[in-house]
KOLTORMAR-323680 format. One record per residue: residue in three letters; x, y, z of N, C-alpha, C in turn. Coordinates in Angstrom, 1 decimal. Layout:
N
ATOM, aa, nX, nY, nZ, caX, caY, caZ, cX, cY, cZ
ATOM, ALA, X, Y, Z, X, Y, Z, X, Y, Z
...
***
This chain:
231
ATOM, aa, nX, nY, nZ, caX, caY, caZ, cX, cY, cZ
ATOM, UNK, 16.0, -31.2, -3.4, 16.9, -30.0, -3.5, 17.0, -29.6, -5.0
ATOM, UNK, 17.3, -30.6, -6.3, 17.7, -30.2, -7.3, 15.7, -29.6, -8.0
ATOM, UNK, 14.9, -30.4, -7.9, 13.3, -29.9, -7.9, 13.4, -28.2, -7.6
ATOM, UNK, 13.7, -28.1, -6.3, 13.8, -26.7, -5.6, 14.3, -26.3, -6.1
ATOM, UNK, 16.0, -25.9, -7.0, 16.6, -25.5, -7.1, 15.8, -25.0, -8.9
ATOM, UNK, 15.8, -26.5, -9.3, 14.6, -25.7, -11.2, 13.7, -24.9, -10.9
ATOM, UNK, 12.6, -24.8, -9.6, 11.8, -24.2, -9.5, 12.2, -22.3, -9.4
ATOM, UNK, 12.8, -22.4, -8.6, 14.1, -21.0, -8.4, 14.2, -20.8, -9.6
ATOM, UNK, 15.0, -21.3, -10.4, 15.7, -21.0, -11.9, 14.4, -20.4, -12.8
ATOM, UNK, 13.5, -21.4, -12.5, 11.9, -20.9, -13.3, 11.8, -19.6, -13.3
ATOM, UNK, 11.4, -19.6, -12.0, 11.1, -18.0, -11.0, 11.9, -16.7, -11.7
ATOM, UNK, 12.9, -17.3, -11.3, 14.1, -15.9, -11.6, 13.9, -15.7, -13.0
ATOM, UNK, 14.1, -16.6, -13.9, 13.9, -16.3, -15.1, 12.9, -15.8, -15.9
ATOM, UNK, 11.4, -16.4, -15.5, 10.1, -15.7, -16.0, 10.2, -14.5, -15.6
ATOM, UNK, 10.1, -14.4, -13.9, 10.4, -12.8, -13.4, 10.8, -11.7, -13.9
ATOM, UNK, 11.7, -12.0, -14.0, 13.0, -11.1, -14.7, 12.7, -11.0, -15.7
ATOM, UNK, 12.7, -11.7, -17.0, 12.4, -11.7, -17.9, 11.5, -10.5, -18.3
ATOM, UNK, 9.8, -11.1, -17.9, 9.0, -10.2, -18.1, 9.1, -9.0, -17.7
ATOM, UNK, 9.9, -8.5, -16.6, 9.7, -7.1, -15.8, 10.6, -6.4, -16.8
ATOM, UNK, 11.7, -7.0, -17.2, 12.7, -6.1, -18.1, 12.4, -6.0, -19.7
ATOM, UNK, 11.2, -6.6, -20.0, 10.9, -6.4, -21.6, 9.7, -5.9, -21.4
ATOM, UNK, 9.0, -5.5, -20.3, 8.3, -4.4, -19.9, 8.7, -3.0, -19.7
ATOM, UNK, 9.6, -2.6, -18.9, 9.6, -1.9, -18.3, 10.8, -1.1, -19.3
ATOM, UNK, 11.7, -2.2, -20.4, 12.5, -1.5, -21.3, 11.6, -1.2, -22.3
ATOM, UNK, 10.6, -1.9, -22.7, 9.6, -1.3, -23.7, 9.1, 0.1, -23.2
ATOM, UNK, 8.7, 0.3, -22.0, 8.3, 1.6, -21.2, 9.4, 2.7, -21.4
ATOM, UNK, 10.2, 2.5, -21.3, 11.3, 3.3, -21.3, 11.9, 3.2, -22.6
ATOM, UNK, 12.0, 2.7, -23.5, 12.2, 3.2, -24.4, 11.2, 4.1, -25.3
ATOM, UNK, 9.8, 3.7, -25.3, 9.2, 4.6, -25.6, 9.3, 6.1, -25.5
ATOM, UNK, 9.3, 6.2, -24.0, 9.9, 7.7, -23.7, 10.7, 8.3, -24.0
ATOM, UNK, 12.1, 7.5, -24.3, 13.4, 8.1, -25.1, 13.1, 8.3, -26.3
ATOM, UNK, 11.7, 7.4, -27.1, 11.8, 7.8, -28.4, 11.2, 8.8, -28.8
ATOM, UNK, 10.8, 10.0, -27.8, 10.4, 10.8, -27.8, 11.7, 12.2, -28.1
ATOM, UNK, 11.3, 13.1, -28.5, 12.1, 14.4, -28.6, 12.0, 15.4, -26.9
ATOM, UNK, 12.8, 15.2, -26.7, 13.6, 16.2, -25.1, 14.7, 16.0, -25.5
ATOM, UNK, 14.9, 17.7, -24.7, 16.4, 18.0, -24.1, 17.0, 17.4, -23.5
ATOM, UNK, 18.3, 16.9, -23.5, 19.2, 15.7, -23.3, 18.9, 14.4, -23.4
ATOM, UNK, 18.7, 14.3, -24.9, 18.4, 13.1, -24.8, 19.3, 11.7, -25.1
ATOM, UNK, 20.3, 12.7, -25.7, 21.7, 11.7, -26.1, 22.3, 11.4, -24.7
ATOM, UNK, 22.3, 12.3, -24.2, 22.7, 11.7, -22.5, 21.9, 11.1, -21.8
ATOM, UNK, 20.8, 11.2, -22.0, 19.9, 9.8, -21.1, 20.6, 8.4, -22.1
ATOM, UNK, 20.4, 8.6, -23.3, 20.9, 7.4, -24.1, 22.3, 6.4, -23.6
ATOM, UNK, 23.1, 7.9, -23.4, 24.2, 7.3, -23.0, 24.8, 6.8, -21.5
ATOM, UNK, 23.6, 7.4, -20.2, 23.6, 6.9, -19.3, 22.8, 5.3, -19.0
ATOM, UNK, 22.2, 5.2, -20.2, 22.0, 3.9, -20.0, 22.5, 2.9, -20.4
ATOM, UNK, 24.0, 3.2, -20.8, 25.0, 2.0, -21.1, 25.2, 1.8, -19.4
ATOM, UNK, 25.5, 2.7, -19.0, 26.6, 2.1, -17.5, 26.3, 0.9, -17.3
ATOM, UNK, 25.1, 0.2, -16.9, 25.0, -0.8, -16.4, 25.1, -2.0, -16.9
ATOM, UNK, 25.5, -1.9, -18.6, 25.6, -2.9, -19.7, 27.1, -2.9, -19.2
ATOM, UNK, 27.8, -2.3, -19.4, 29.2, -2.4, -19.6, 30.0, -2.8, -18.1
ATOM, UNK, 29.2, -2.7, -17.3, 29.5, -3.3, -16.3, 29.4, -4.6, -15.8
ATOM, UNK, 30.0, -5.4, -14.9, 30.8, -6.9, -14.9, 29.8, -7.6, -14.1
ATOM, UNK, 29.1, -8.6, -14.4, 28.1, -9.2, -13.1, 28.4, -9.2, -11.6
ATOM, UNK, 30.3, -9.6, -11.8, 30.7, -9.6, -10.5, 30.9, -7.8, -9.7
ATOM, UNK, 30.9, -7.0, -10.5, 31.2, -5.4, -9.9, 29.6, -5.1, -9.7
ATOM, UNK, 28.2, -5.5, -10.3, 26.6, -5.3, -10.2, 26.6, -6.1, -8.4
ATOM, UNK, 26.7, -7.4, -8.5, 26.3, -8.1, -7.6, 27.1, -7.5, -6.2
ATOM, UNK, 28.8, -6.7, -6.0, 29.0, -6.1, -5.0, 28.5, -5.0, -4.8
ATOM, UNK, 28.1, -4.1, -6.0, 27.4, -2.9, -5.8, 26.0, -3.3, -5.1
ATOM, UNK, 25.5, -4.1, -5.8, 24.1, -4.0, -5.1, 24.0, -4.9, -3.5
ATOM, UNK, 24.9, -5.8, -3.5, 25.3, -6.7, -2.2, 25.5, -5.3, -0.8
ATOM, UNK, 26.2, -4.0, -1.4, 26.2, -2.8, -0.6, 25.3, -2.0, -0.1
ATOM, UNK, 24.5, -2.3, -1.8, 23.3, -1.4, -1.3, 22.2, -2.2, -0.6
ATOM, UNK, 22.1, -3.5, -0.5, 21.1, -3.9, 0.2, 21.8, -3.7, 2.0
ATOM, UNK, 23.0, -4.0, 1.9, 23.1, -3.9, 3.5, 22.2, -3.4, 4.3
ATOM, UNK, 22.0, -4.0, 5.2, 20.5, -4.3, 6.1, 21.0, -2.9, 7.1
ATOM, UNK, 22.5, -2.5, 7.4, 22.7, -1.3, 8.7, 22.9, -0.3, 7.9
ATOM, UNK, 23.7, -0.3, 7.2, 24.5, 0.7, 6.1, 23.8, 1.2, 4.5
ATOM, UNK, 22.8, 0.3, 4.2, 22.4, 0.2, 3.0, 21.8, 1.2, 2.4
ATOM, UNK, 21.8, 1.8, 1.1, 21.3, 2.9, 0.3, 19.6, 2.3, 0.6
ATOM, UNK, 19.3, 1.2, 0.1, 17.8, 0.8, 0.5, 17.0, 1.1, 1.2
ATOM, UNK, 17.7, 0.6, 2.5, 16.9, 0.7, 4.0, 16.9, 2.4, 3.8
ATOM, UNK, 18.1, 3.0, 4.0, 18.3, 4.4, 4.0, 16.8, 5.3, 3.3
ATOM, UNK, 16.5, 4.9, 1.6, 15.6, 5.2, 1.0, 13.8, 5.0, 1.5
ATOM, UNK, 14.1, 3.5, 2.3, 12.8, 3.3, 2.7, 12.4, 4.2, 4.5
ATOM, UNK, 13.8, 3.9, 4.9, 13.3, 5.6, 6.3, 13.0, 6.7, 5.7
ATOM, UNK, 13.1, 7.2, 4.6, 12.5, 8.8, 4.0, 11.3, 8.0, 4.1
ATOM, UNK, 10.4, 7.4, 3.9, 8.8, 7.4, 3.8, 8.6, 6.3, 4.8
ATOM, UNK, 9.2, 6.5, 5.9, 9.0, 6.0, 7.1, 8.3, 4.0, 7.1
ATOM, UNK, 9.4, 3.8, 6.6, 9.2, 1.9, 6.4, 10.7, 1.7, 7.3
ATOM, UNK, 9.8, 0.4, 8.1, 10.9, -0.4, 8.5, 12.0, -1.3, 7.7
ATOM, UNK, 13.1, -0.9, 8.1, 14.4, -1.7, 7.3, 13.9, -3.2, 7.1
ATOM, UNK, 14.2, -3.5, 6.0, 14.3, -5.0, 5.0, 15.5, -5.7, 4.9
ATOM, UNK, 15.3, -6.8, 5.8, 17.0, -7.8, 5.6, 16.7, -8.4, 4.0
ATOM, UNK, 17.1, -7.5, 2.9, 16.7, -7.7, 1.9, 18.3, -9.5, 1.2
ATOM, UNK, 18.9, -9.3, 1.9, 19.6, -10.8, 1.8, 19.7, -11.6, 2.6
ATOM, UNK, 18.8, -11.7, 3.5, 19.2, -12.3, 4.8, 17.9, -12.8, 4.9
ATOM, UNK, 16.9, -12.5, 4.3, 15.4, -13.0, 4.5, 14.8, -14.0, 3.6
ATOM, UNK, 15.0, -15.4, 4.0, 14.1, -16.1, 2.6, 13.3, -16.1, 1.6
ATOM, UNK, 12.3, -14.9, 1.9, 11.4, -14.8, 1.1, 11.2, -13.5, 0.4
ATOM, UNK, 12.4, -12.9, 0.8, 12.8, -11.5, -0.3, 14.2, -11.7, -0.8
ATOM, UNK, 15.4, -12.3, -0.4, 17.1, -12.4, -1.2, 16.4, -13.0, -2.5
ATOM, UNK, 15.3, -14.0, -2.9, 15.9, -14.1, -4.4, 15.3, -12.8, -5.1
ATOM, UNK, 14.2, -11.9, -4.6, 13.7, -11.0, -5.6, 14.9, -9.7, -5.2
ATOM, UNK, 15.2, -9.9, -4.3, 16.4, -8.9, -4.4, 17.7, -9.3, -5.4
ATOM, UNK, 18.0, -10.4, -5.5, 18.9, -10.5, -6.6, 18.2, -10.3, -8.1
ATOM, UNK, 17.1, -10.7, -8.0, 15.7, -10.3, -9.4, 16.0, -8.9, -9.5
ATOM, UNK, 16.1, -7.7, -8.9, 16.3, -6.3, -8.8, 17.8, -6.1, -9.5
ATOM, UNK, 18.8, -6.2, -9.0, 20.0, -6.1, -9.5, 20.3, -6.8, -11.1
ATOM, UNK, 19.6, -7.9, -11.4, 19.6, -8.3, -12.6, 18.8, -7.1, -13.5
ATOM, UNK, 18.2, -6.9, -13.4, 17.2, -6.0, -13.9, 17.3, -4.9, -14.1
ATOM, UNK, 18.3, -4.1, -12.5, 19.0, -3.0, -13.1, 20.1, -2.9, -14.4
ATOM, UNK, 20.6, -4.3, -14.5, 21.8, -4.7, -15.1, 21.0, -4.3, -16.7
ATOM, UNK, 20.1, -5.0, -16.7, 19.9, -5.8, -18.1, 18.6, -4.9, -18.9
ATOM, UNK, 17.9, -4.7, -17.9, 16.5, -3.4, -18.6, 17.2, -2.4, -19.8
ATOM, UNK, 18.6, -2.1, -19.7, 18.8, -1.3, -20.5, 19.2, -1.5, -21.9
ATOM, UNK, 19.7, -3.2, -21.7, 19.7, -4.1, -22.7, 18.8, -3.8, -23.8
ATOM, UNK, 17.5, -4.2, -23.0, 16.2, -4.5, -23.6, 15.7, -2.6, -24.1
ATOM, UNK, 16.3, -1.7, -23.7, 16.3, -0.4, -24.0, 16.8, -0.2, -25.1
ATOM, UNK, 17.8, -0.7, -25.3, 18.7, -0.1, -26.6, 18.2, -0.9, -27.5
ATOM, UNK, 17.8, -2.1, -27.8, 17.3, -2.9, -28.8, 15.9, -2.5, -29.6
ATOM, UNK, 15.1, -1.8, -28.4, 13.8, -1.6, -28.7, 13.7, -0.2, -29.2
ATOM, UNK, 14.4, 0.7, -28.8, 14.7, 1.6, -29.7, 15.4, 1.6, -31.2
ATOM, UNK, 16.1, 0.6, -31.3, 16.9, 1.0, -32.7, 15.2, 0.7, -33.6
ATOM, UNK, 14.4, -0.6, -32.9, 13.6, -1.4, -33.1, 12.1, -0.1, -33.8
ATOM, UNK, 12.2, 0.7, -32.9, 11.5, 1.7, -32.9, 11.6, 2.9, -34.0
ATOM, UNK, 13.4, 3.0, -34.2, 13.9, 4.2, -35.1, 13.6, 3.7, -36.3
ATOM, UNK, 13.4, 2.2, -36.7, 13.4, 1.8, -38.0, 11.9, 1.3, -38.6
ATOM, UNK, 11.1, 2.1, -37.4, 9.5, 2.0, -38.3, 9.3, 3.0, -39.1
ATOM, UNK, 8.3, 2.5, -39.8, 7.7, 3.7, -41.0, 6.7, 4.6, -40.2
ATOM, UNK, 6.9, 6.1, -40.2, 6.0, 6.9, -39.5, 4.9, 7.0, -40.1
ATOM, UNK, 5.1, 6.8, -41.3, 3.4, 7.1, -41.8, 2.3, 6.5, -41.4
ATOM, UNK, 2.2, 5.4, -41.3, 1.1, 4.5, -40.4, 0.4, 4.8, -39.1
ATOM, UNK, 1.5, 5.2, -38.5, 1.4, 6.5, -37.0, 0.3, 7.6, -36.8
ATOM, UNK, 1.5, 8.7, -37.8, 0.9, 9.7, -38.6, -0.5, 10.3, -39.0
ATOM, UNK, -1.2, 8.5, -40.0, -2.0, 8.7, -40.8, -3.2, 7.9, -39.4
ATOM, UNK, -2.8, 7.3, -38.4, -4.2, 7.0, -37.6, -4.2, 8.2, -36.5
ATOM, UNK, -3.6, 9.0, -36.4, -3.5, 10.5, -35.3, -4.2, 11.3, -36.5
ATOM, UNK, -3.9, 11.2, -37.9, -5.3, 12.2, -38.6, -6.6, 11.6, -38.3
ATOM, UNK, -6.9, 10.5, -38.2, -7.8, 10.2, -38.2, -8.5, 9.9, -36.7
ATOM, UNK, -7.8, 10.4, -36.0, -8.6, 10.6, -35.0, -8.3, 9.6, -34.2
ATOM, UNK, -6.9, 8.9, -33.9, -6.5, 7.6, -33.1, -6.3, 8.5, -31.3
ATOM, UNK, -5.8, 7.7, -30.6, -5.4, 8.2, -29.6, -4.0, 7.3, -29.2
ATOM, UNK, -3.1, 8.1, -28.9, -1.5, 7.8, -28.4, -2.2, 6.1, -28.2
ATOM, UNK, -2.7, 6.1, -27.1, -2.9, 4.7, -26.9, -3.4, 3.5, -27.7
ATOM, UNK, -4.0, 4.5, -28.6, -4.5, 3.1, -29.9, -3.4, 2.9, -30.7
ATOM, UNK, -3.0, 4.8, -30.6, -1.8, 4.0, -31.6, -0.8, 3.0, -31.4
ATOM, UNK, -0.6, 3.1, -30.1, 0.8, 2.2, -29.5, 0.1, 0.7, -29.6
ATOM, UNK, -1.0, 0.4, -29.2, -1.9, -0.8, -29.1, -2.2, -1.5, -30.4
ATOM, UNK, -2.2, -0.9, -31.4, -2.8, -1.0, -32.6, -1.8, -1.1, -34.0
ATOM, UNK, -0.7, -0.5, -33.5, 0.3, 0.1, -34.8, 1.6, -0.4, -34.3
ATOM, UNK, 2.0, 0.1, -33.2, 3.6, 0.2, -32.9, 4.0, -0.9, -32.4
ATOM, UNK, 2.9, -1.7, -30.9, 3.3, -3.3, -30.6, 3.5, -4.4, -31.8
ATOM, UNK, 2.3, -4.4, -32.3, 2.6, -5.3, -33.8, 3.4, -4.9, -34.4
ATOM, UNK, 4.2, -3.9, -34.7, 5.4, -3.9, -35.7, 6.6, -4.3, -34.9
ATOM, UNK, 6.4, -4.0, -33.4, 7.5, -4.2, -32.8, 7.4, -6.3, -32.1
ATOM, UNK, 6.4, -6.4, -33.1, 6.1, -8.1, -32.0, 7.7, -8.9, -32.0
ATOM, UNK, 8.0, -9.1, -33.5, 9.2, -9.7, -33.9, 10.7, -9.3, -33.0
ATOM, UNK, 10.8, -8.1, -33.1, 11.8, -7.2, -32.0, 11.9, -7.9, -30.9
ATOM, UNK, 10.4, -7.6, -30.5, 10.2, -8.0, -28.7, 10.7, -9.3, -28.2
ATOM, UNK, 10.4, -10.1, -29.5, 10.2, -11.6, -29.1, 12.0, -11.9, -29.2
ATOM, UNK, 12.5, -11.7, -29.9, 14.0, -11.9, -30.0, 14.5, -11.2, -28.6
ATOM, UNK, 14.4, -9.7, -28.1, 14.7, -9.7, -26.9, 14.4, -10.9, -26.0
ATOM, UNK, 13.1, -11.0, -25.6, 12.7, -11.9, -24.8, 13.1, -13.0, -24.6
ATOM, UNK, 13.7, -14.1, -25.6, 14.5, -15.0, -25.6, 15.6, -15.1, -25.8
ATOM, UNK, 16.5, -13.8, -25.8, 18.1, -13.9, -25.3, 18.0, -13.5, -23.9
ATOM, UNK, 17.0, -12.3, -23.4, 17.3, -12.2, -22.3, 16.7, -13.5, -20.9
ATOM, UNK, 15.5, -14.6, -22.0, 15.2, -15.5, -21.2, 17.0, -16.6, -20.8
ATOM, UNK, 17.4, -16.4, -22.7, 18.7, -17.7, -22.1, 19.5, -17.0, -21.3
ATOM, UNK, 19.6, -15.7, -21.2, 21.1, -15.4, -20.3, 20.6, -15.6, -18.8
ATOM, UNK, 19.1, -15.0, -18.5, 18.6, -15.4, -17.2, 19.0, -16.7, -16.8
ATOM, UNK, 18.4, -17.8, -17.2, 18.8, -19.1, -16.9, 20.4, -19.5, -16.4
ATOM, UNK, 21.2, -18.7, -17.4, 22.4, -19.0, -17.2, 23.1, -17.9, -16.3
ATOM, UNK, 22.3, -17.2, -15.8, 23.0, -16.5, -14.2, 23.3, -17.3, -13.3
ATOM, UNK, 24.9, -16.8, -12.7, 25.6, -17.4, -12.3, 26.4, -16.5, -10.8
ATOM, UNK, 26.7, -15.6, -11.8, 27.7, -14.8, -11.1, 26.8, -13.5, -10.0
ATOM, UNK, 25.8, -12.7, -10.0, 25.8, -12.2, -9.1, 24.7, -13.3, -8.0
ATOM, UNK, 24.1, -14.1, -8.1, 24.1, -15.2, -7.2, 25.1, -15.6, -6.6
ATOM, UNK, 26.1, -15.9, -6.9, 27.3, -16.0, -6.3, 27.9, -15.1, -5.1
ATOM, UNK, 27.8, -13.9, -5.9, 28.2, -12.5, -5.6, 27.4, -12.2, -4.2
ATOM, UNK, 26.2, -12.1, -4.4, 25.5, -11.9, -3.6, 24.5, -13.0, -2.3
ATOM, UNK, 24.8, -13.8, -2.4, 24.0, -14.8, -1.7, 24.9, -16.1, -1.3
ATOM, UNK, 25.7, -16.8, -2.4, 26.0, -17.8, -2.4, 24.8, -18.8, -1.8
ATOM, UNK, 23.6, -18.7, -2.8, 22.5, -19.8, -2.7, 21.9, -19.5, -1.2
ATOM, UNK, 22.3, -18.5, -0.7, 21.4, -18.4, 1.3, 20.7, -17.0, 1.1
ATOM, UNK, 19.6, -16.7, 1.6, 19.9, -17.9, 3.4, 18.8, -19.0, 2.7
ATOM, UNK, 19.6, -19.8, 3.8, 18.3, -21.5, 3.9, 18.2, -22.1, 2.3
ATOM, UNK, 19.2, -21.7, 1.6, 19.3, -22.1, -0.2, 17.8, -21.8, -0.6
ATOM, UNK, 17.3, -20.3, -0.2, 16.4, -19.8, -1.2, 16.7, -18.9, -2.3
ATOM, UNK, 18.2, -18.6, -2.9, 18.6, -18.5, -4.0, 19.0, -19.6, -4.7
ATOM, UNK, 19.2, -20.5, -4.4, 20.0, -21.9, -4.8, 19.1, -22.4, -6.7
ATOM, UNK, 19.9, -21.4, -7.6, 19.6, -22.4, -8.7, 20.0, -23.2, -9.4
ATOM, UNK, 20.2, -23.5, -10.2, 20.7, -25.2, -10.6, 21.6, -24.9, -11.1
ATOM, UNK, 22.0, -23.6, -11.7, 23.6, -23.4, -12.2, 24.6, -23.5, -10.9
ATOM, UNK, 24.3, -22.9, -9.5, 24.7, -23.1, -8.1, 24.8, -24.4, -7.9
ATOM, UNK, 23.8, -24.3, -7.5, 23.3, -26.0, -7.6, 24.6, -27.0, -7.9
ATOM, UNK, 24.4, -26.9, -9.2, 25.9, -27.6, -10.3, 27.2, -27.4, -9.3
ATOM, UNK, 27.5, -26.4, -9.6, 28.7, -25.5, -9.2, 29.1, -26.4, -7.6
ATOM, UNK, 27.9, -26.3, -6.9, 28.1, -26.9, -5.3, 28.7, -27.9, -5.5
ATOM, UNK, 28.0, -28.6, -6.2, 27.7, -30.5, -6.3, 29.1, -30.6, -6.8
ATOM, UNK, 29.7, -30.0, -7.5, 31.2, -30.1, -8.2, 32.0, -29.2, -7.5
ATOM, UNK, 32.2, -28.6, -7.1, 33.5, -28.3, -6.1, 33.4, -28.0, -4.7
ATOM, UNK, 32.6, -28.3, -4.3, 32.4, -28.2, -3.3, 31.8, -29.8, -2.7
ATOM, UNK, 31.0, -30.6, -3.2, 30.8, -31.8, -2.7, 31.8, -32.8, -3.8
ATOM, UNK, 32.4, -32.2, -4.7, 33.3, -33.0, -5.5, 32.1, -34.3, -6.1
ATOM, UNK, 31.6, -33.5, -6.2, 30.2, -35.3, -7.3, 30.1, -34.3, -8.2
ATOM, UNK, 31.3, -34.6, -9.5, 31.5, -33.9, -11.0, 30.5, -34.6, -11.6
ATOM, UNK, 30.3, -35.8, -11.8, 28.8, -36.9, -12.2, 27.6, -36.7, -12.4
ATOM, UNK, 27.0, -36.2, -11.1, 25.5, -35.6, -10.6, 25.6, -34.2, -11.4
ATOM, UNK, 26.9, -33.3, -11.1, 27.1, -31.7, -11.2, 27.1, -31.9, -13.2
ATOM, UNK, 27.8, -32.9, -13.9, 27.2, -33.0, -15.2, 25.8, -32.9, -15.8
ATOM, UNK, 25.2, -34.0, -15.0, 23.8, -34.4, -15.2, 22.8, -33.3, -14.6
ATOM, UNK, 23.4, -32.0, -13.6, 22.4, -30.9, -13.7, 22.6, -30.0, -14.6
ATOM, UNK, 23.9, -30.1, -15.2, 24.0, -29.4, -16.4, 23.1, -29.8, -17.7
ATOM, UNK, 23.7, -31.3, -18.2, 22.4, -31.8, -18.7, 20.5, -31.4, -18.9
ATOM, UNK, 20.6, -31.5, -17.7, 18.8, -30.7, -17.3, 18.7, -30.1, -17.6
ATOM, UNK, 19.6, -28.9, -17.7, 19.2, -27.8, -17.2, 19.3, -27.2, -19.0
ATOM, UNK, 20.1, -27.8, -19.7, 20.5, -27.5, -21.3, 19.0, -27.9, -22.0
ATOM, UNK, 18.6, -29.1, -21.6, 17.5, -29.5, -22.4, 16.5, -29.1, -22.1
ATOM, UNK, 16.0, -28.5, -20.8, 14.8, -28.1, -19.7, 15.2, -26.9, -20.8
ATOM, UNK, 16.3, -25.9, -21.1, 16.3, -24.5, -21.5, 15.8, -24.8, -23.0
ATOM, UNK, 16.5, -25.8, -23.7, 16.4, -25.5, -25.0, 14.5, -26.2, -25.6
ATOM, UNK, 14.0, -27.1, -24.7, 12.6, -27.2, -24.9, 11.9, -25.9, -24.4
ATOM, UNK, 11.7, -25.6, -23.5, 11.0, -24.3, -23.1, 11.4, -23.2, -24.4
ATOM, UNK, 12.3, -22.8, -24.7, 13.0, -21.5, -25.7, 12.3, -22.0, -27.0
ATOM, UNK, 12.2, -23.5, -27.2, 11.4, -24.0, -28.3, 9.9, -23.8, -28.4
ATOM, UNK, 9.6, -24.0, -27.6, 7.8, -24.1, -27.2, 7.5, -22.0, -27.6
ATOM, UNK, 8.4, -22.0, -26.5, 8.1, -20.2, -26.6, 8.3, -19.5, -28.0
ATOM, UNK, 8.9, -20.4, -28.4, 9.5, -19.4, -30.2, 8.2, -19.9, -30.6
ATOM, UNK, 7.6, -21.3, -30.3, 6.8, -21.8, -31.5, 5.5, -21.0, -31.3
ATOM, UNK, 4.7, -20.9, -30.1, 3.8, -20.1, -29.5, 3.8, -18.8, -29.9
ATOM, UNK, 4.7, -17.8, -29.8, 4.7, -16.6, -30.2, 4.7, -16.2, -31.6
ATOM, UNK, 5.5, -17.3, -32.8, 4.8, -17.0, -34.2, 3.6, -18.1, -34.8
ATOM, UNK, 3.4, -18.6, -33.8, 1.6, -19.1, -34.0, 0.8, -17.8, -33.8
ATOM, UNK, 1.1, -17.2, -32.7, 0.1, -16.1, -32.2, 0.3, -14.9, -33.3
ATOM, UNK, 1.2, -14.7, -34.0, 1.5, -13.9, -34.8, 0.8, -13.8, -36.1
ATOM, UNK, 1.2, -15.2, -36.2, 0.8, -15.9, -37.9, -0.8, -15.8, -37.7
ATOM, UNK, -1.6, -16.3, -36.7, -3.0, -15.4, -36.5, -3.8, -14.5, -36.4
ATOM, UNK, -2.8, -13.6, -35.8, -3.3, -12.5, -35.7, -2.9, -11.4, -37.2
ATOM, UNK, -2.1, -12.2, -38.0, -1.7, -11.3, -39.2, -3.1, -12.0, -40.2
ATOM, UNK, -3.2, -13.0, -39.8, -4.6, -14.1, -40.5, -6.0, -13.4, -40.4
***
């Protein structure tokens, strides 16, 4: 069970991880673009920062409802059969992976834009005279300036993944069949609920040093890859 339960934690965390320093990199791009309203797209994408894991995990615990649910509701417009999106083994943890993501993408939005506002345009600029294309440029110019940026998102938003707690809680309480169950749960069970404070230490334990080697490896890997490719 505790095996099962790291392997989950892995999951959720790579997952998530990569989809929200994807898809915030995608989207910030676009914001750093000039349109009309664009202070208000900016500022619509606080809501979900400033909002409480425990008020995300009821909102979205609503919307997945399997009779009532905005979801299901969305998937009958294009004629799909309803999804017991918490009640089904092998979709409740990527459905809690969604609500994290809604939470936290915008995180990884606001960072990568300041990230963005403080490059030098001339570099840009000067490969669009010469005949670059949007795509080289972003490939060629903008990721590399932004590697450092990226990588600091990527490993706060890897340690907070890890230490998700609360809309797991919110939404699942580790079911069905403890295919949410991760080792922060895990812990949590083992200590108040089976009262073994002992064991519920010692998955704490793991779970600190399993985070802080992996966060290590990953820092070291990404300014190796760096340090070579500047080489």
């Amino acid at each position: 069970r505790g095996l099962s339960a790291l392997w989950r934690t892995v999951l959720f965390t790579v997952c998530a991880t990569a989809i929200e320093l994807v898809l915030g990199l995608a989207i910030a791009l676009l914001l750093d673009k000039e349109f009309h309203g664009k202070k208000i797209a900016r500022a619509i994408m606080l809501v979900p920062i400033v909002m409480t894991p425990i008020v995300v995990g009821l909102t979205w615990r609503f919307m997945f409802d399997p009779s009532s649910g905005m979801a299901n509701y969305l998937l009958s417009l294009i004629h799909l059969g309803p999804v017991d999106w918490l009640g089904n083994p092998s979709v409740a943890i990527f459905s809690v992976m969604i609500a994290d993501i809604w939470q936290w993408t915008p995180f990884v939005v606001l960072l990568t834009m300041a990230s963005l506002e403080s490059l030098p345009g001339d570099p840009q600029n000067a490969a669009r005279v010469d005949g670059a294309r949007e795509w080289q440029v972003l490939w060629h110019i903008t990721l590399p300036a932004l590697h450092r940026a990226l990588l600091v998102v990527a490993l706060i938003r890897a340690i907070d993944s890890v230490k998700t707690f609360d809309i797991f809680y919110i939404m699942t309480r580790g079911g069905p069949a403890l295919s949410t169950e991760t080792l922060n749960l895990y812990g949590y069970i083992s200590a108040f609920t089976n009262f073994d404070i002992s064991y519920s230490l010692t998955i704490a334990m793991v779970l600190t040093i399993f985070t802080n080697v992996a966060l290590l490896l990953l820092y070291n890997l990404a300014f190796k890859a760096q340090a070579r490719g500047a080489a």
